[in-house]
N, C-alpha and C positions, 0 to 999 in steps of 0.2 A: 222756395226754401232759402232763407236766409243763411243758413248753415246747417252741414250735418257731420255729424261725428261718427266713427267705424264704430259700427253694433247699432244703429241707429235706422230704423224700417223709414223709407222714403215714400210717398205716393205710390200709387201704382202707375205702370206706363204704359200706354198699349206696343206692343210690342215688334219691333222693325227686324225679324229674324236673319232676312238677308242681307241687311245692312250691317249688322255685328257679324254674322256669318263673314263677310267681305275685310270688316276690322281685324278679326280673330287669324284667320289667315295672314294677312302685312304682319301682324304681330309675331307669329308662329316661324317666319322666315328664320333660317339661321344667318342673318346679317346685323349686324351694328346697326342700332337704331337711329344714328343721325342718316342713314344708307334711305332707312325706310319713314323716315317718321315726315317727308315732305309729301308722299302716297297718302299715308295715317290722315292728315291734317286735311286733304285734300277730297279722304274718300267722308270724312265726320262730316259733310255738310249736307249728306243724303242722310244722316241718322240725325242729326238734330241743324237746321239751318241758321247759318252766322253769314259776316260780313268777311269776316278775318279770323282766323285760328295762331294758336301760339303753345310752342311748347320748349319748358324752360329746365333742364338739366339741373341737377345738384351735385356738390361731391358729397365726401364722407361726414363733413364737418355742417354740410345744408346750405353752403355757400353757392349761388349760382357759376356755373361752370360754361355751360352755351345753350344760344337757342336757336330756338327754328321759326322763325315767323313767316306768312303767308303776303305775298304783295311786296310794294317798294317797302327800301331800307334808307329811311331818313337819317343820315348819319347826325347830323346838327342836333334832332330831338334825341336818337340816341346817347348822344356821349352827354345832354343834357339832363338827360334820367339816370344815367351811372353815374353823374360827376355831385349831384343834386339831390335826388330822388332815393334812388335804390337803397332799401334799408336805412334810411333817414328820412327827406323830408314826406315821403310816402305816407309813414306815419300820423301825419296830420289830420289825411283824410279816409283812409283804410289801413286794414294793417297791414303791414310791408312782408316783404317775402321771408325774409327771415322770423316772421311772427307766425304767419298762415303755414310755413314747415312746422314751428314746433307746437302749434294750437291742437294737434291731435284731427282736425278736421280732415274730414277727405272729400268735401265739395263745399265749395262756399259761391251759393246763389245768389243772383244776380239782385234780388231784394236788400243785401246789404250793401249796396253803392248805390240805389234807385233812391237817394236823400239830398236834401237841399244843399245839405252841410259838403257832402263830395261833389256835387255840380258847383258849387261856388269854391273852390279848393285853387289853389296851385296846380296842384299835380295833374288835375281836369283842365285846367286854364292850357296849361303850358305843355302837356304830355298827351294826353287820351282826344282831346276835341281837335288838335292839328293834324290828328291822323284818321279824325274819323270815327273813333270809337266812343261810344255811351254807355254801353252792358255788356256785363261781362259776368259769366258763369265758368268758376275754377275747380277743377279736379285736384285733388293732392295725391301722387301715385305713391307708395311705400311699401314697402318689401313686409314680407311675413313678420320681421320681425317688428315692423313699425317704423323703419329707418327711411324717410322721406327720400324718395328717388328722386321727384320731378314732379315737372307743373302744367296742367293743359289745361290752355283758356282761349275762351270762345266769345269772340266780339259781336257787338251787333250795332249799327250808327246810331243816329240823330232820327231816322226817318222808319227807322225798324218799331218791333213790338219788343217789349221786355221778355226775355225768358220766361217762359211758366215752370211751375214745379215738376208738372210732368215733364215737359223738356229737359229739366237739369236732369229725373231721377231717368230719365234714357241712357244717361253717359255711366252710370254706377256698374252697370255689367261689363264696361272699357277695362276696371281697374286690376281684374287677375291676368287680363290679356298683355296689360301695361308693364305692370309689375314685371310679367315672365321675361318683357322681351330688353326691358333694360337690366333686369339681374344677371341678364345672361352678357351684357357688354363687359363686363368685369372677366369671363373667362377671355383664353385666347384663341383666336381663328387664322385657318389659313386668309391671304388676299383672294379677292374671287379672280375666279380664270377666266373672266370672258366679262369685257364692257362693252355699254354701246349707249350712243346718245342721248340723254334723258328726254323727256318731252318738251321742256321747254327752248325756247329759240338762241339760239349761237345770240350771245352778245358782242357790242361793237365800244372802242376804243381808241382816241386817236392821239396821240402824243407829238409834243412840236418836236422841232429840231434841236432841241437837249435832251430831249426824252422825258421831258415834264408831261405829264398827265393834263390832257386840257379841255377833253369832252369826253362822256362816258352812254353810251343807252342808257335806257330805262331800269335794266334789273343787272348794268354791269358791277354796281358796286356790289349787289349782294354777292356773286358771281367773286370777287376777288375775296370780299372778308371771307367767305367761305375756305378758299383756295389757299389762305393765306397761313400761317405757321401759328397764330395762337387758336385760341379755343370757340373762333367765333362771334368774340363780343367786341361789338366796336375800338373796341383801345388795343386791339389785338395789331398787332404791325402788320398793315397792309405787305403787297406787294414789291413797292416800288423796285426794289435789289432785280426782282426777276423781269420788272418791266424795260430796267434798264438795259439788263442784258440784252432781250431780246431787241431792242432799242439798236446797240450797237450791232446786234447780229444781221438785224434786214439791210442795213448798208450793202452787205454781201451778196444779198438774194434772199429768198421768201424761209423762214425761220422756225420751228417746232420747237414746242417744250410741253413737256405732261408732268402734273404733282398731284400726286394723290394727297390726298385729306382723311381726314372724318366722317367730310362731306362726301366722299366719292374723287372722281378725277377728273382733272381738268387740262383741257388744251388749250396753249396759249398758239396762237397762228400771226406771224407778226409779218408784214413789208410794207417797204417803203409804197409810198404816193408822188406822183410825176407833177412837180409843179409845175401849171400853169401858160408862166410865163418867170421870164428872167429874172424877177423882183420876187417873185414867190417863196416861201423854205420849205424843204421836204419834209413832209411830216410823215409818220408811222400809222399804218393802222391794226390794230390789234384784234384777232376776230376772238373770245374766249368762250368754252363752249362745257359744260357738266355733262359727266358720262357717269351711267349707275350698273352696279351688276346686272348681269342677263337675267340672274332669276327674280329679278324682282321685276323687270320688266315682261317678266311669261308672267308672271303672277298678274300685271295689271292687264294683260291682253286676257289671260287663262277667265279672268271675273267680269271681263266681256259677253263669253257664251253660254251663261247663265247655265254653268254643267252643275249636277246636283253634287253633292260635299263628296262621297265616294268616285268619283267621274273627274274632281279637279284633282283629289288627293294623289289616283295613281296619274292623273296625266303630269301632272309636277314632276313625279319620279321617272316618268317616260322620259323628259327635255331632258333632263339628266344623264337620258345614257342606261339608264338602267333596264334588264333584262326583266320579263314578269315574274320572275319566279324571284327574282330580287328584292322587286317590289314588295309582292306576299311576304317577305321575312322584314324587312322593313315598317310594313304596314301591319304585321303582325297579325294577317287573315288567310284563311285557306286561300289556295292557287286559284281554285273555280273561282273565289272574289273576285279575282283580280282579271282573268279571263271575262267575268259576264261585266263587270266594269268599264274595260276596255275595249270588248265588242261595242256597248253601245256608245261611249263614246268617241270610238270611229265612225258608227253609225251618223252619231249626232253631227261629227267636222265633214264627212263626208271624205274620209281618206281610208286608209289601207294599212298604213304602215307605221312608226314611230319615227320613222323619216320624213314619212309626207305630215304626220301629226308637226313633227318640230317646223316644217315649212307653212305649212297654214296659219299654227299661231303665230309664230316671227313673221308672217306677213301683214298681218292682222295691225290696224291702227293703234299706235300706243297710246 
């Protein structure tokens, strides 16, 4: 599909139930979708297979606001696609973000960039080929009324297959799930009461003996712009204010700091390094580490044990603390529901209680 517009019948797909089943749920969380949307990005590659996933925020106006993208964060090609690209030179070879919001579209397939004309571009030369990417299949998510939310797009390289039609029109049942879970970012939420690690690994940091920034791992910078005070997009003012602090701080002894974000929270873990020998300078090292709400992480363990849709719904409201009869007014089913529910999915974990339920999943690999 080169494109398709809302009221517009797509292919037919054959149909991945437990894999939207899996989507519909991350979406359904009551969390802030920059919270969930790195799960979202991470679980779409069992409903339709890519190299790299991308999801692009708007505000009210369709202006991009932040993203989420999947793998490293090349800041150099970044700030050269905002400074160049973004809603200007983009233009040349497809239509730029500010055009594909207000085109009325709500998937634009991977057939409309599979041309001579965008392989020999600028924008392919200098942005999509140094990262890897060749095809691309774009959702437009927009609220009931038509008011363009956001952007999810799905990569595939040099060495991959072109999206098929049936592939793009897979992602069209995403769009009520999408829609719900960013229209709901605009209400306000309490902060969640309980963090804990995300899945991916503590990143590393070392700053010299000014507190200049002089090596970083592999995914630390994503790790900071995140962490950092603007909205996520590269020109966003890094850290450096909190690096220094903490900079001055390991002098003292081994250093904490936590900031929540958009993103979720972050530790920064800062001490000093014992030079060497006499000629050496003390350098810092900074360990920095993403922590996500609990329940999003019961949700990623809970869609591990393949429980049927009634068996995850009340076990969700189990880790919560809630009583069965709670549950039933919640879930809005008779009490026996929720009773022959939860027998078998004790059955199924192999526990007893909602105590030993919350210690099996929480132990369970994230």
């Amino acid at each position: 599909m080169a494109g398709l517009r809302s009221g517009e019948s797509p292919p037919m797909a054959p149909k991945k139930s437990r894999e939207l089943s899996r989507l519909r749920e991350l979406c359904a969380l009551d969390l802030p979708t920059p919270f969930v949307m790195p799960v979202i990005l991470a679980e779409l590659h069992a409903l339709v297979p890519s190299s790299r996933n991308l999801f692009d925020w708007c505000d009210g106006d369709g202006a991009l606001s932040r993203y989420c993208v999947e793998g490293p964060v090349d800041e150099a090609i970044a700030r050269l696609y905002f400074d160049e690209f973004h809603n200007r030179r983009e233009a040349e070879a497809m239509p730029s973000f500010a055009q594909a919001l207000r085109s009325g579209a709500v998937l634009n397939g991977a057939a409309q960039l599979d041309t001579a004309r965008f392989f020999n571009s600028a924008l392919y030369a200098e942005i999509w080929r140094p990262q890897g990417f060749r095809y691309r299949v774009e959702l437009i998510v927009r609220s009931s009324s038509g008011q363009p939310l956001g952007s999810l797009v799905l990569y595939r390289g040099p060495g991959d297959p072109c999206f098929t039609a049936v592939e793009e029109a897979r992602l069209l049942p995403l769009l009520p799930y999408l829609a719900q879970a960013l229209s709901r970012d605009a209400l306000p939420r309490c902060a969640p009461a309980h963090w804990q690690p995300a899945p991916e690994p503590a990143e590393v940091l070392l700053l010299d003996e000014a507190g200049r920034l002089r090596h970083a791992s592999g995914g630390a910078r994503r790790l900071l712009l995140q962490a950092g005070p603007g909205p996520g997009l590269p020109r966003a003012a890094p850290t450096e204010e909190l690096l220094a602090t903490l900079h001055a701080a390991a002098r003292q002894g081994p250093a904490l700091r936590q900031i929540d974000s958009p993103w979720g929270r972050f530790e920064f873990r800062a001490r000093r390094l014992d030079a060497v020998d006499a000629w050496a300078a003390c350098w810092t090292e900074v360990q920095l580490r993403r922590f996500e709400p609990r329940e999003l992480a019961d949700e990623r363990r809970l869609q591990g044990f393949e429980l049927s849709s009634g068996q995850a719904a009340v076990a969700r409201l189990l880790l919560q603390g809630l009583a069965q009869a709670e549950v039933a007014q919640r879930l809005n089913v008779a009490p026996s529901t929720v009773v022959d529910h939860t027998r078998k999915l004790y059955q199924r974990l192999g526990v007893r209680s909602a105590r030993e339920l919350a210690d099996r999943v929480r132990s369970a690999p994230n």
